[in-house]
N, C-alpha and C positions, 0 to 999 in steps of 0.2 A: 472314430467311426466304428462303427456296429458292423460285425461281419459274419457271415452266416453260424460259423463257430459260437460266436460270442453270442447270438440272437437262440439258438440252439439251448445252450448252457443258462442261459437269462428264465426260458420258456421251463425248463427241468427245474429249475430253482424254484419257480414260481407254484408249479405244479406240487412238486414234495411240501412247499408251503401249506398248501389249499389241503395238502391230504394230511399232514400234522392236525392243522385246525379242525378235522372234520372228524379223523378215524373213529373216533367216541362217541361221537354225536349219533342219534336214531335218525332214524327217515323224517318225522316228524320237523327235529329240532334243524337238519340239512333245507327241509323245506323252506323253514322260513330264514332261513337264514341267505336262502338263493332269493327268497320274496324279498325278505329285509335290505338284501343287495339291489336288487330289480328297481326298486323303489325309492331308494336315495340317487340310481344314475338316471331313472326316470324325472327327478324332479329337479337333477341337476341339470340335465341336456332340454328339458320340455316337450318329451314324447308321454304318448299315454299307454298303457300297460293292457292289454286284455289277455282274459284267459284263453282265448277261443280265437281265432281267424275268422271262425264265423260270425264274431260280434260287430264286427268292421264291414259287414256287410250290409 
């Protein structure tokens, strides 16, 4: 079982991961790479994507 310690230390691991992968990367290249992620759990899960809050209106 997972305990706050260990959920802690999980969340840190995860984090220094995402910032290994990215510290290089330009704003541009991070952009799509958050889209390119957005996009595959979008069409995993079956949600749709907008850019705006206001599009949904």
């Amino acid at each position: 079982m997972k305990t706050p310690n260990t959920i802690e230390q999980e969340i840190n691991e995860i984090r220094l991961q995402i910032y290994e992968e990215t510290k290089n990367m330009t704003v541009r290249e991070r952009v799509e790479r958050v889209n390119r992620i957005g996009e595959a759990a979008a069409k995993k899960y079956g949600f749709k994507r907008v850019a705006s809050a206001k599009e949904i209106v």
